[in-house]
C-alpha positions in Angstrom: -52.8 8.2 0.3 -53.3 8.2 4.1 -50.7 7.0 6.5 -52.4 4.0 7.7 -52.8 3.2 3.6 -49.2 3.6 3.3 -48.6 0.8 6.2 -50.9 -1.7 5.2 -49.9 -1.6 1.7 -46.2 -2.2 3.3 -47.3 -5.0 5.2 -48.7 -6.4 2.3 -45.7 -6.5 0.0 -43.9 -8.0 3.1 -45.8 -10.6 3.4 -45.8 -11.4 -0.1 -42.4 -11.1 -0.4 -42.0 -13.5 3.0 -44.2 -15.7 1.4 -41.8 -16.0 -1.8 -39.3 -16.7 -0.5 -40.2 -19.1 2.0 -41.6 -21.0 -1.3 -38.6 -21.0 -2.9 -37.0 -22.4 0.3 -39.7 -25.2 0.6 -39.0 -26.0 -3.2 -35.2 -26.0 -3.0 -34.8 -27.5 -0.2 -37.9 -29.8 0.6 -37.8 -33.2 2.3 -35.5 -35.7 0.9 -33.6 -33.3 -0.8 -30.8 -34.1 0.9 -29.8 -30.0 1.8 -29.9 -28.4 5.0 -29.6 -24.9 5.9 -28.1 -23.4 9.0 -28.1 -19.6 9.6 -24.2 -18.3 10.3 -24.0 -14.9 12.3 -23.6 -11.7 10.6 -20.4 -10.5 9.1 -18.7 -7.5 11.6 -16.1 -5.3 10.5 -12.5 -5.8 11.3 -10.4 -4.0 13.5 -7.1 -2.6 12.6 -5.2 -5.6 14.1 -7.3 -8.2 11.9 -7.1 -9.3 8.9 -10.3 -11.0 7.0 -10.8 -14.3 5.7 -13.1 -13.7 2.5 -13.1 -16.6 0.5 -11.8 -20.3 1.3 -12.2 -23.9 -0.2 -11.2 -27.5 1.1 -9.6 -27.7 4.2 -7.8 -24.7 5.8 -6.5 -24.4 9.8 -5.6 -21.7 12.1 -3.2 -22.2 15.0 -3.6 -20.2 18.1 -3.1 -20.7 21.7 -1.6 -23.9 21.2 -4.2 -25.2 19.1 -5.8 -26.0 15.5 -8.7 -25.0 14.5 -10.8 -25.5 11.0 -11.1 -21.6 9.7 -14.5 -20.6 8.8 -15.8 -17.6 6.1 -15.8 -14.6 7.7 -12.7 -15.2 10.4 -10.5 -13.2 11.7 -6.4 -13.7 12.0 -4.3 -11.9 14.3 -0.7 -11.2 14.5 1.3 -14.7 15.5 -1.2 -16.9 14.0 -0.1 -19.7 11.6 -2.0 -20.8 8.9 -2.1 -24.2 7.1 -3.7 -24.8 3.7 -3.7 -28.4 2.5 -4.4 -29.9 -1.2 -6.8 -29.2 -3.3 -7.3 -26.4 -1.2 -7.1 -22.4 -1.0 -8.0 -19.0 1.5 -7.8 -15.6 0.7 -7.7 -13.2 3.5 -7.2 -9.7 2.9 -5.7 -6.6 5.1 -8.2 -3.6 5.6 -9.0 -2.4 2.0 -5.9 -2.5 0.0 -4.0 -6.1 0.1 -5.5 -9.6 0.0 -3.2 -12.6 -0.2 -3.9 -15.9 -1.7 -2.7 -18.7 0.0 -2.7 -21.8 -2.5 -2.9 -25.3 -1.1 0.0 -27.4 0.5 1.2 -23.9 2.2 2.0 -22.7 6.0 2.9 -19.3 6.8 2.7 -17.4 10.1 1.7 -13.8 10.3 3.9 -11.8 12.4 2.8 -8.2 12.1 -0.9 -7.3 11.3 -1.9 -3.3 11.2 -3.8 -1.3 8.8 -5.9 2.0 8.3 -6.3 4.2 5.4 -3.0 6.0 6.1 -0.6 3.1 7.5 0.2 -0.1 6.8 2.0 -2.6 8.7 1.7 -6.1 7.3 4.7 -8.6 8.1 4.1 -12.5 7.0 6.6 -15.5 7.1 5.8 -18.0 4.4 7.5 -21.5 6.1 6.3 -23.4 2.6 3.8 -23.3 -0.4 2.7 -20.8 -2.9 1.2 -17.0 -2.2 -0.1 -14.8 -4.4 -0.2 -11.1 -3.5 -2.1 -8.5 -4.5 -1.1 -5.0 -2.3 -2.5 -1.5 -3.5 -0.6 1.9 -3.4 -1.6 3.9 -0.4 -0.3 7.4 0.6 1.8 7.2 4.1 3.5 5.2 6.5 3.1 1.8 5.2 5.1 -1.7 4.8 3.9 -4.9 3.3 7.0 -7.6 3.0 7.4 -11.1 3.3 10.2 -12.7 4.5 11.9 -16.6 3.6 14.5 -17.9 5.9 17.2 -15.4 4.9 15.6 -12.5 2.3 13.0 -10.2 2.9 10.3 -9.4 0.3 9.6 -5.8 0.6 6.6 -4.6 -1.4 4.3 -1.0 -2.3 1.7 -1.2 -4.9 2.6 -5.1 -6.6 1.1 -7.7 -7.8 3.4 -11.1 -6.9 3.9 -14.5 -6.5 6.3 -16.4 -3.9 6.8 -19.8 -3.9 9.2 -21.7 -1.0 9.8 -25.0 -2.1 12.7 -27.6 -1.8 15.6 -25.5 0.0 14.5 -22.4 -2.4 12.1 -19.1 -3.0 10.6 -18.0 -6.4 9.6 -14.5 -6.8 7.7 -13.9 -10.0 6.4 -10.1 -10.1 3.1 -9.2 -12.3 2.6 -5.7 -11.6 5.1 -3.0 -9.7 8.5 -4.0 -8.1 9.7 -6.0 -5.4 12.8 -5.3 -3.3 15.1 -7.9 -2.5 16.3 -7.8 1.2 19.0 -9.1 3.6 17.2 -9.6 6.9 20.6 -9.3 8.8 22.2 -6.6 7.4 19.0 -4.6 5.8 21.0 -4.3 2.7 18.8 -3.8 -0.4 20.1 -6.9 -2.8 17.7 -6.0 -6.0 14.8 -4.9 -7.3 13.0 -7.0 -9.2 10.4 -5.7 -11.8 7.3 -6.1 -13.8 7.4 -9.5 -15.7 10.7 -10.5 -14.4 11.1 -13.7 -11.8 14.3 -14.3 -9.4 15.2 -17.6 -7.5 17.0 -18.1 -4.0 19.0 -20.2 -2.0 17.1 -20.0 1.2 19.9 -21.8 3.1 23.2 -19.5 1.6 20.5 -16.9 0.5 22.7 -16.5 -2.9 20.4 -15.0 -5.7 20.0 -16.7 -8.8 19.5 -15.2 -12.4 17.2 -12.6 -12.9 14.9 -13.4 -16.1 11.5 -12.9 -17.8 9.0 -15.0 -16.5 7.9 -18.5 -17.8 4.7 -19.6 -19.0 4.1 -21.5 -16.1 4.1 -18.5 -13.8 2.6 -16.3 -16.2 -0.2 -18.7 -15.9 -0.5 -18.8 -12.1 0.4 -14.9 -11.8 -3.3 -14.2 -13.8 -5.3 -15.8 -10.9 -4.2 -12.5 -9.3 -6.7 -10.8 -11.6 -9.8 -12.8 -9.2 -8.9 -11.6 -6.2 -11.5 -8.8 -5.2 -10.7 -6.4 -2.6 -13.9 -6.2 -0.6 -14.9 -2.7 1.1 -14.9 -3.6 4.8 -15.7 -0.3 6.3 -18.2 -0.3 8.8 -20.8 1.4 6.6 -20.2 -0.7 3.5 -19.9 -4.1 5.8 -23.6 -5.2 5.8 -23.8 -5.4 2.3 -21.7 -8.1 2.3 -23.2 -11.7 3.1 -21.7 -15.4 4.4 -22.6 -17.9 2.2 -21.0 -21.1 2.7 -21.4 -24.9 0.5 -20.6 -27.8 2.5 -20.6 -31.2 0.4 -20.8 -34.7 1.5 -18.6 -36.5 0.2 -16.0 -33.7 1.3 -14.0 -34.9 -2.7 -17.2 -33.7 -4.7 -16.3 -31.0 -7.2 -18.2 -27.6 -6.7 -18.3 -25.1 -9.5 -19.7 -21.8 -9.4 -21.4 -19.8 -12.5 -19.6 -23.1 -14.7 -16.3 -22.6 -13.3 -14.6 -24.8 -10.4 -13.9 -23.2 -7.5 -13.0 -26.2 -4.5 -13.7 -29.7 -3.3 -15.8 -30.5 -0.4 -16.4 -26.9 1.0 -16.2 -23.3 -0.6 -17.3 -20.3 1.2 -17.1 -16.8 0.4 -18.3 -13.5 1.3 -20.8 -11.9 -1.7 -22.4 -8.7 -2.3 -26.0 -8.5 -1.8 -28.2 -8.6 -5.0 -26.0 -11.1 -6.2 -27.3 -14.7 -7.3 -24.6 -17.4 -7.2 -25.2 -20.5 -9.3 -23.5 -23.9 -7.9 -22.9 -27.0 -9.8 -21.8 -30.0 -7.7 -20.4 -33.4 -9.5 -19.1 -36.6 -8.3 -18.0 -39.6 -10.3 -21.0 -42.8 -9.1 -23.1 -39.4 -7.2 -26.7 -37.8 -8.7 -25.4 -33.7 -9.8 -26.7 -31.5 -7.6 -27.8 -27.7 -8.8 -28.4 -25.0 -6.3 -28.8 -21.3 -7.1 -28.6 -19.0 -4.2 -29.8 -15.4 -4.2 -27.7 -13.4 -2.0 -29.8 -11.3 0.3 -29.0 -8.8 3.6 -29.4 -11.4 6.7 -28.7 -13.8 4.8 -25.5 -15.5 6.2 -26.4 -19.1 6.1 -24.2 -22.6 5.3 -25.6 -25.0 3.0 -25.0 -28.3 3.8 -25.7 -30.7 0.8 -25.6 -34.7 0.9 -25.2 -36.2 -3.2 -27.4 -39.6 -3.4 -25.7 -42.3 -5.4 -26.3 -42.7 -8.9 -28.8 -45.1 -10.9 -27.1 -47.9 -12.4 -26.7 -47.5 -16.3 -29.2 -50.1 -16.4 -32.7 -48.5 -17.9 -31.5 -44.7 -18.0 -32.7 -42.9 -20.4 -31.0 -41.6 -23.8 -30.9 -38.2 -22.0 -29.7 -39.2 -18.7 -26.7 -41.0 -20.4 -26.5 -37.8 -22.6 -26.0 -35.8 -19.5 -23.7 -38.2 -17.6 -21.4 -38.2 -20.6 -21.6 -34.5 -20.9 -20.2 -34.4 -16.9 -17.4 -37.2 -17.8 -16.4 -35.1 -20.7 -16.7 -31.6 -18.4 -14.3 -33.9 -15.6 -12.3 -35.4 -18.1 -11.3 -31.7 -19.4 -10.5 -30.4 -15.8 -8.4 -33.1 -15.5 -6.6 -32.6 -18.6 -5.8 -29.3 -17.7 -4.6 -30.1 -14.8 -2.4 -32.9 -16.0 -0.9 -29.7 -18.9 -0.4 -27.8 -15.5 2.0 -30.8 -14.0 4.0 -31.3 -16.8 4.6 -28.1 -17.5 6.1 -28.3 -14.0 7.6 -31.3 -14.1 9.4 -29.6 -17.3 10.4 -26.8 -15.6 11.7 -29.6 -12.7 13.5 -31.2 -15.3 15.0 -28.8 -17.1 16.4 -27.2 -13.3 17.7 -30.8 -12.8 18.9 -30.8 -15.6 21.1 -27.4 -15.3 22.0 -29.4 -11.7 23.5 -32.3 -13.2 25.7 -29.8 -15.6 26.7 -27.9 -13.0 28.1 -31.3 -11.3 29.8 -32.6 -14.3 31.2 -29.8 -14.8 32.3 -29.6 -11.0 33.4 -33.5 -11.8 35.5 -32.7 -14.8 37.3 -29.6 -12.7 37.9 -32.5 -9.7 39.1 -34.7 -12.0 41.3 -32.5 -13.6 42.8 -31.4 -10.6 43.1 -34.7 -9.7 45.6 -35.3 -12.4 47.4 -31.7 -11.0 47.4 -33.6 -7.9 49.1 -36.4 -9.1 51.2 -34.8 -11.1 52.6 -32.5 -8.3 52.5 -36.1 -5.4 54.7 -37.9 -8.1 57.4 -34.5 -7.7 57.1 -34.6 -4.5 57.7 -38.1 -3.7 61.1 -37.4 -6.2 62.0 -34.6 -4.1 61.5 -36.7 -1.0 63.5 -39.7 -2.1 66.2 -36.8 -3.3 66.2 -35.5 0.1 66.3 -38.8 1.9 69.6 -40.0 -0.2 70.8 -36.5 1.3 70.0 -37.4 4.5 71.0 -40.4 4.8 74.9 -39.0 3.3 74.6 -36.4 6.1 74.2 -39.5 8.3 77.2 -40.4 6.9 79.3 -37.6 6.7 78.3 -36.9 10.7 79.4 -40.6 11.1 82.8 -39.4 9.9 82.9 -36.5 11.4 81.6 -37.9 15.0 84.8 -40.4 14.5 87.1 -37.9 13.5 86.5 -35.6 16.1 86.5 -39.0 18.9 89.7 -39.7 17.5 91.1 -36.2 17.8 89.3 -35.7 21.3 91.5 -39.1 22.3 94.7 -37.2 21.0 94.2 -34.4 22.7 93.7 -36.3 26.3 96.8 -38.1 25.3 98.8 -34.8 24.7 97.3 -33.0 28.2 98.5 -36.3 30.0 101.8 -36.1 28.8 102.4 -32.7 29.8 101.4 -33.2 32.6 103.7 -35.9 33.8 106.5 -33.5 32.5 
């Protein structure tokens, strides 16, 4: 085939491909659809004093230079940034190609050391408050990944963990690897603290509590460690990777992607070209919307997508009320789940309470006790008091005697030198 052959039958399957998917387009998001699409710039590669914001839902804020900002997909944080997740809400952000964090919602932590290559590692956060999962990879080198809470240091190499700083104390719950345990005055190593095990601290006196197995409850929120994907950021690999980002109003509306929830109101994340991403969004009284989204190179784009109020019940079909249900019953087991999740908390809150209130009786019984000591030993004393004032009071007396006594005598001897004297 010639050369000029070769380049029109090219242009051809570029057009028709073109003309594809500018149908699909026109079809998904036609007039009155209620979606709009806005092209976001291409993803770069960070450097080795940034860390990467891959994935995000709800409503998530960076501080720097004396400001708050919303953080969009594809951000970069820097050393002496704060970030602030709030409900319903997560970010994942991950350190060159071996750590990503999760930071869950209701959580502010600041980053004060950000460095990475593929021989060193020098990763430094302060978690303020909130839940962070942790997922750092072994690496050959000079390398440190800890996180510190008010008085301990969390120093880490090759773990899978979670922290959570909540109500004057720190959780550690390890999955994978160990976790040292460290006094950020002295730099003493406290304990290590191993696969399956959990630890609790006083963040004000920094005493350590019991070290144990881990509970259900954190076995259960250590395993959404097993979703965070460390993405290859390298230059070379980095244009494979594509922005796509949902934005929903109303900003409460549910988003799942491929029939799992993933946010509320915004989810963004950075996915690997070739892949096709399949979103369901619900609303209690709002139409569900279905958008399916092939992931291609150039991609980067934010879907913005408006729900349209609901038909009244009045003259739906069998179907539609078939399908509504089916979406009540969907909602009504998320929110089931979620209720198990808060009492199994509120369990766990109890039963600590509970060991609390134990802990003061006991403390009251001990008081009480050596209240009656005390009593005991005031009643001697006031004996031993009313002993030594009878004593007193006969010294008074006795010096009475003695003071008249010696006056007396005193008188004599005048007497006696006045006598002589006249002699």
């Amino acid at each position: 085939m010639k050369t000029s052959e070769k380049i029109i039958l090219l242009l051809g399957i570029f057009t028709l491909l073109g003309a594809a998917i500018l149908l699909t387009v026109l079809f998904v998001f036609a007039p009155g659809s209620e979606r709009e699409v806005v092209a976001l710039a291409a993803l770069k590669a960070p450097s080795s004093d940034q860390a990467l914001v891959t994935f995000l839902s709800g409503e998530v804020f960076i501080y720097r230079n004396n400001e708050w900002k919303a953080v969009e997909i594809g951000d970069y944080l820097e050393a002496d940034d704060f970030v602030r997740v709030f409900a319903d809400s997560y970010c994942e952000v991950q350190f060159g190609d071996n750590s990503i964090i999760s930071i869950q919602e209701n959580t502010l932590l600041h980053l004060n050391e950000v460095y990475h290559s593929d021989s060193e590692r020098d990763i430094e956060i302060d978690i303020k408050l909130g839940t962070l999962l942790c997922r750092v990879e072994k690496i050959t080198g000079n390398t440190k990944f800890r996180v510190k809470s008010s008085l301990i240091a969390f120093g880490v190499r090759g773990t899978e963990f979670l922290l959570r700083k909540a109500e004057g104390r720190t959780l550690l719950a390890v999955r994978e690897g160990k976790v040292a345990l460290i006094t950020l005055d002295s730099g003493e190593e406290r304990i290590l603290v191993g696969e399956k095990q959990e630890i609790e601290i006083d963040d004000e006196s920094g005493r350590l509590g019991e070290l144990s197995a881990l509970s259900e409850l954190n076995k259960s929120q250590l395993e959404l460690i097993e979703k965070l994907k460390l993405l290859p950021l390298k230059e070379k690999y980095i244009i494979e990777l594509v922005k796509i980002a949902v934005v929903v109003d109303p900003l409460d509306a549910e988003i799942y992607l491929a029939g799992e929830r993933v946010g509320y109101g915004v989810y963004a994340g950075l996915f690997t070209v070739g892949e096709e991403l399949s979103f369901i969004i619900r609303r209690n009284g709002y139409q569900e919307k279905r958008l399916i989204i092939p992931v291609e190179k150039g991609g980067d784009s934010e879907y913005r997508i408006k729900l349209e109020l609901a038909e009244p019940l009045t003259g739906l079909s069998d179907v539609k009320i078939t399908i509504d249900m089916k979406a009540m019953a969907d909602e009504l087991e998320d929110n089931i789940e979620l209720l198990e999740q808060k009492l199994k908390v509120t369990e766990l809150e109890k039963d600590r309470f509970k060991s609390k209130i134990d802990t003061l009786n006991d403390r009251i019984e001990q008081i009480a006790h050596n209240e009656t000591e005390l009593k005991v030993q005031i009643t001697k004393l006031k004996d031993e008091k009313t002993k030594l004032e009878a004593e007193l009071n006969k010294m008074k007396d006795d010096m009475l005697v003695i003071k008249k006594e010696l006056d007396e005598k005193t008188e004599l001897l005048r007497s006696i030198h006045e006598d002589t004297g006249d002699q």
